[in-house]
DRENVO-272265 format. One line per field, with one value per residue (C-alpha): x, y negated, z; residue in one letter. Coordinates in pm, 1 decimal, padded with zeros to 6 digits, m for minus. Example, Ala and Ser with C-alpha at 12.3 -4.5 7.8 and 13.67 -1.06 7.14 Angstrom:
2
c1 = (01230.0  01367.0)
c2 = (00450.0  00106.0)
c3 = (00780.0  00714.0)
r = (a  s)
END
This chain:
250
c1 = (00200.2  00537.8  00543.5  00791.1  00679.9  00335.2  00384.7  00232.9  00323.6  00011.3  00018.1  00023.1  m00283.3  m00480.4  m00395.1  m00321.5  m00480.8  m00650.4  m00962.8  m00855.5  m00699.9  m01113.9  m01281.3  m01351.2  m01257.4  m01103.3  m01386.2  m01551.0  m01269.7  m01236.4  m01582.0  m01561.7  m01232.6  m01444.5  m01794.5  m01565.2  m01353.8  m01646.9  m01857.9  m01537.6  m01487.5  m01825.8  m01858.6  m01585.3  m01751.9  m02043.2  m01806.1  m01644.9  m01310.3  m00969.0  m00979.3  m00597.8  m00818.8  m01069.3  m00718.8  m00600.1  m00918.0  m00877.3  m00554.8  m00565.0  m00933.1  m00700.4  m00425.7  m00628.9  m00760.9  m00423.4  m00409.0  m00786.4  m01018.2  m01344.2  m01482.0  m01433.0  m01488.8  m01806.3  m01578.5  m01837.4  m01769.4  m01429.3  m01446.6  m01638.9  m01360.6  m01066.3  m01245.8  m01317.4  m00901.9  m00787.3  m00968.5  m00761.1  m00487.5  m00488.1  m00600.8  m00943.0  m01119.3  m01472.2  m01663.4  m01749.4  m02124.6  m02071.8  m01899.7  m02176.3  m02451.5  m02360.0  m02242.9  m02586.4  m02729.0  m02475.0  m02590.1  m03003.9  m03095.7  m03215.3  m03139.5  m03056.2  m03290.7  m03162.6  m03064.1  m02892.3  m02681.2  m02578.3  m02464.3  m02299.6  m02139.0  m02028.3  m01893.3  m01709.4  m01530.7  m01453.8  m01390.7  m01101.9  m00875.8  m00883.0  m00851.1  m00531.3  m00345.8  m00406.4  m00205.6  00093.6  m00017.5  00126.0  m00077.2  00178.1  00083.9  00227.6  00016.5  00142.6  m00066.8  00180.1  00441.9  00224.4  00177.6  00553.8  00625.5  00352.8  00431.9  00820.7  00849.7  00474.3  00374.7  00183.5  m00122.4  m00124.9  m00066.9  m00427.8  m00549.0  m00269.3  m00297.5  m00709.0  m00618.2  m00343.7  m00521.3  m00888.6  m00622.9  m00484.6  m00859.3  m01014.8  m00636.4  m00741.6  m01025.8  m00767.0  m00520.7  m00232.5  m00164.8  m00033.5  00173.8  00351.5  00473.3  00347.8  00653.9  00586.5  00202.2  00267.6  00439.3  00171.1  m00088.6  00049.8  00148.8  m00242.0  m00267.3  m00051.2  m00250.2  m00645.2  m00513.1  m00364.0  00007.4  00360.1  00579.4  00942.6  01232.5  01601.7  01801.6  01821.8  01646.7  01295.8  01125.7  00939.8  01280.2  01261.9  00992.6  01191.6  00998.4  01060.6  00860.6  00705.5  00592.4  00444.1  00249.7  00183.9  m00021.4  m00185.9  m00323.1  m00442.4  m00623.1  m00800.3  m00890.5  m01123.1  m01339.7  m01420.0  m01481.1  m01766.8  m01936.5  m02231.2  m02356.5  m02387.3  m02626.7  m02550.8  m02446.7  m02737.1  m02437.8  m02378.4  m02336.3  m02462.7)
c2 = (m01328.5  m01377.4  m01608.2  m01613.9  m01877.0  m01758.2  m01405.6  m01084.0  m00743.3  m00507.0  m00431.3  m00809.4  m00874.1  m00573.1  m00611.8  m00903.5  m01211.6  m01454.9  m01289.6  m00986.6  m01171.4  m01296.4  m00961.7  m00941.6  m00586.4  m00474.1  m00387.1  m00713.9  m00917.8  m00740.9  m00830.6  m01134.3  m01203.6  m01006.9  m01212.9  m01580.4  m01495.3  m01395.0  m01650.9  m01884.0  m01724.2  m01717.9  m02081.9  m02214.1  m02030.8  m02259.8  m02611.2  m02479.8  m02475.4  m02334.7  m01995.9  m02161.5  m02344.3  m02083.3  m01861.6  m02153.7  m02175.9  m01852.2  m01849.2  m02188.1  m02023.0  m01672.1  m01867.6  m02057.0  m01742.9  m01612.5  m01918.1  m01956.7  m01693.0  m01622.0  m01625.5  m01983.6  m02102.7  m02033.9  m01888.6  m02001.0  m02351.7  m02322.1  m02157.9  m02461.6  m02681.9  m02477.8  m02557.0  m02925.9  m02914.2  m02720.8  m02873.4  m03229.7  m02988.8  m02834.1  m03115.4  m03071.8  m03211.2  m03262.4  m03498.1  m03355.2  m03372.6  m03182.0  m02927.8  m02890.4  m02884.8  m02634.6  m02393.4  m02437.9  m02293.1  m02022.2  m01910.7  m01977.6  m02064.3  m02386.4  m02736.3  m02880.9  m03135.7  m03468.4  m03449.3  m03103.7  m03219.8  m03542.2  m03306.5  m03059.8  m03354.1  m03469.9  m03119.1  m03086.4  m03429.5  m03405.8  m03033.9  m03134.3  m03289.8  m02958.3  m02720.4  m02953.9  m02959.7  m02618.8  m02545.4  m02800.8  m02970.5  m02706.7  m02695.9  m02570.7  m02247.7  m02052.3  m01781.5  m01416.1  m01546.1  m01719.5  m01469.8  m01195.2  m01419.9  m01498.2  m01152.5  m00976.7  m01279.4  m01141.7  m00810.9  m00638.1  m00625.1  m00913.0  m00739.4  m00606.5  m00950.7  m01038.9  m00721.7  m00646.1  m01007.0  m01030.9  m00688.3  m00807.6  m01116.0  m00927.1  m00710.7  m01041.9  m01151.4  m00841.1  m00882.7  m01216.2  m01007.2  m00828.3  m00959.1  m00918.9  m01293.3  m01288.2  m00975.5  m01003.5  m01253.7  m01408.4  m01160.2  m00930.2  m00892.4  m00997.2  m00633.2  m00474.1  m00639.3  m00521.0  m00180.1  m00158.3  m00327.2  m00113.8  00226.5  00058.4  m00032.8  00318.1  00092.3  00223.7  00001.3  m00122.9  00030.7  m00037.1  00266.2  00334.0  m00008.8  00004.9  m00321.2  m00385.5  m00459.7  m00830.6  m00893.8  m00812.0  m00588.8  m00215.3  00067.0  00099.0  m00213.9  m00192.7  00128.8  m00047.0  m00351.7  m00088.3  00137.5  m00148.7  m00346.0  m00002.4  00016.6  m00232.6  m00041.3  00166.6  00005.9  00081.5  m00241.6  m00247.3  m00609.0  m00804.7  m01005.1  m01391.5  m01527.1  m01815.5  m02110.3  m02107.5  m02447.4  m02306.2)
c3 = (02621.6  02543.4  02215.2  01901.6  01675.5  01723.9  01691.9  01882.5  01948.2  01846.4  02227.6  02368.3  02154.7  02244.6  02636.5  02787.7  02572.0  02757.4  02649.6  02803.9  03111.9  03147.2  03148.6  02775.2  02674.1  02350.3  02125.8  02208.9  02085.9  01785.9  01700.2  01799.8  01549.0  01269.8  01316.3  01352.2  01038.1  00859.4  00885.3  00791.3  00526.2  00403.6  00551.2  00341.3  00021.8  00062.3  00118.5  m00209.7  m00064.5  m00171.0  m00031.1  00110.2  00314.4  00386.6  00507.4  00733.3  00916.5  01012.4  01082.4  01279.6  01453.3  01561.5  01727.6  01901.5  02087.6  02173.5  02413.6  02460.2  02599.1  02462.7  02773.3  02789.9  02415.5  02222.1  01934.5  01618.0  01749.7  01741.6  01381.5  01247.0  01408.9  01303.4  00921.5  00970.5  01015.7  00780.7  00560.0  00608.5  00638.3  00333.1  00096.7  00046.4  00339.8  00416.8  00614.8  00994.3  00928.9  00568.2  00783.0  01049.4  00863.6  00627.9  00895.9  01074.2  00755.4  00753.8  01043.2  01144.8  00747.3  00824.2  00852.8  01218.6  01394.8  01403.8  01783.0  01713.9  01414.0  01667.7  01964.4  01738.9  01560.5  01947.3  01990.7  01693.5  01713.4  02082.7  02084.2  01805.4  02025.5  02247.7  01895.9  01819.0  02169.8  02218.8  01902.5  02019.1  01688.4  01476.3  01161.4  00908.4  00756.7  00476.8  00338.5  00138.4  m00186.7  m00329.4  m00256.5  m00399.9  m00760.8  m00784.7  m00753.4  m00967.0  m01246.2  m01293.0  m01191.4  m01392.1  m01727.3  m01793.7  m01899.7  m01549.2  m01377.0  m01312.3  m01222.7  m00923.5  m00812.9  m00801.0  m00608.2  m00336.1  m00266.8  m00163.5  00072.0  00189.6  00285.4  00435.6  00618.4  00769.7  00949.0  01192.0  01394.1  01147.3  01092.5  01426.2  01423.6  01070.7  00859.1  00523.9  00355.2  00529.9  00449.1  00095.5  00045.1  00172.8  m00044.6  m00317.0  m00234.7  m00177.4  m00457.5  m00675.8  m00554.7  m00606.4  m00970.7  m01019.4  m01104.4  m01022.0  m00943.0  m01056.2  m00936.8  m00935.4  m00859.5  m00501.7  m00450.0  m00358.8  m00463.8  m00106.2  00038.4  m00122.9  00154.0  00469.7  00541.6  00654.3  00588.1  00918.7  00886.7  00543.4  00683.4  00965.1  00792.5  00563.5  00835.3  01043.6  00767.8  00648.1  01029.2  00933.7  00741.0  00975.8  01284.1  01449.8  01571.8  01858.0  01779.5  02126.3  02254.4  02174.0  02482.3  02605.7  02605.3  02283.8  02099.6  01786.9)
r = (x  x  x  x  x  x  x  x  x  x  x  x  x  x  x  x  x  x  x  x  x  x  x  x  x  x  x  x  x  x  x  x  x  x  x  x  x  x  x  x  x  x  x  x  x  x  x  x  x  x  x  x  x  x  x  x  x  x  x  x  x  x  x  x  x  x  x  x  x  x  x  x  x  x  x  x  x  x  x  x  x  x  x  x  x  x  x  x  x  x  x  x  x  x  x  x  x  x  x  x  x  x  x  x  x  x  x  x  x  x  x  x  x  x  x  x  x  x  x  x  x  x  x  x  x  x  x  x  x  x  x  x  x  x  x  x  x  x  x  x  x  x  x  x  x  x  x  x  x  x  x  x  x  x  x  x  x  x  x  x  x  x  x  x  x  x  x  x  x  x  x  x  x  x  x  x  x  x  x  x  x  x  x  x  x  x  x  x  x  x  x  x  x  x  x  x  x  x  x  x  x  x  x  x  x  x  x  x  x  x  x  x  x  x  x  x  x  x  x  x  x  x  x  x  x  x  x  x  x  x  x  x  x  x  x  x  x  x  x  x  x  x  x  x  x  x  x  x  x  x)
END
């Protein structure tokens, strides 16, 4: 796929990732990024970490796949991996066997034998080196919630502030569950939280003149409709769960 600083056409992601490039067909990925993200999500929850650090999991977990195939990576390893990072990255890291055992509750309820919680531990240490190269290294993430609370803060009431943020960022989250970290920017996602935002609270929005306010986002109305339509996609998907593949690590 044809790379710009990590980014993706829609069309590069849904056709020729390495996934793809292995036999893995559309659907399946798409469940796959879904069921990873969400148990990060819900993984970092339990650490009690910065939901920054929840986002750059996921973020760090999705890029990984656009050089990695499924096929090849058990992608719940890679999740708990892509959280033992961000975690350093991010400033609130945890200890490897914090991270390990917690996600083995997350997903079988239960605490790991002894010689499980030592191989995972292997996996997750070793399988770090591989997590790193394959992203060149390249750790730095910004994220559209800060961009969405600088904006709200000058340009709404500020009875309103709290409402349209608490709004923008749940958009922002269910975003995380798509692909759209690796199609649009930070800016460019921003706008469309809170154009969501804006209609869920029932808000209009500032205007100046002729100048519409989503223009301070580089972003173009395509691309605001765009993000919209894909992240209410979501909603709707229609998942077949598959069968856990026998290999596994977790």
């Amino acid at each position: 796929m044809a790379e710009t600083k990590w980014y993706y056409t829609r069309e590069e992601i849904e056709k020729i990732s390495p996934s793809r490039l292995d036999g893995i067909n559309f659907k399946e990925e798409t469940f796959q990024r879904w069921s990873y993200t969400s148990f990060l999500q819900e993984l970092g929850q339990r650490l009690n970490n910065p939901q920054k650090s929840i986002a750059t999991s996921i973020v760090l977990c999705q890029r990984f796949f656009t050089r990695q195939s499924l096929a090849k990576n058990d992608p719940k390893t890679v999740a708990i991996i892509c959280m033992f990072i961000a975690g350093k990255v991010e400033g609130s890291p945890k200890p490897a066997g914090d991270v390990i055992v917690v996600s083995y509750r997350v997903l079988h309820n239960k605490e790991p034998l002894r010689d499980v919680f030592e191989g995972l531990k292997k996996t997750v240490l070793t399988g770090e080196k591989l997590v790193l190269s394959t992203l060149g290294f390249d750790l730095e993430i910004e994220h559209p919630y800060k961009l969405v609370m600088d904006w709200v803060k000058r340009s709404v009431k500020a009875e309103d502030v709290r409402r349209l943020c608490q709004a923008a960022f749940n958009f922002i989250n269910d975003s995380l569950r798509t692909s759209l970290c690796l199609q649009f920017g930070p800016s460019q996602i921003a706008a469309a939280a809170i154009y969501i935002g804006s209609f869920m609270c029932k808000m209009t929005l500032p205007g100046d003149g002729e100048k519409v306010w989503w223009r301070e986002f580089d972003v173009t109305k395509r691309q605001l409709w765009e993000i919209c339509d894909q992240t209410l996609d979501l909603y709707i998907q229609d998942f077949v769960i598959p069968v856990a593949r026998g290999d596994s690590l977790v």
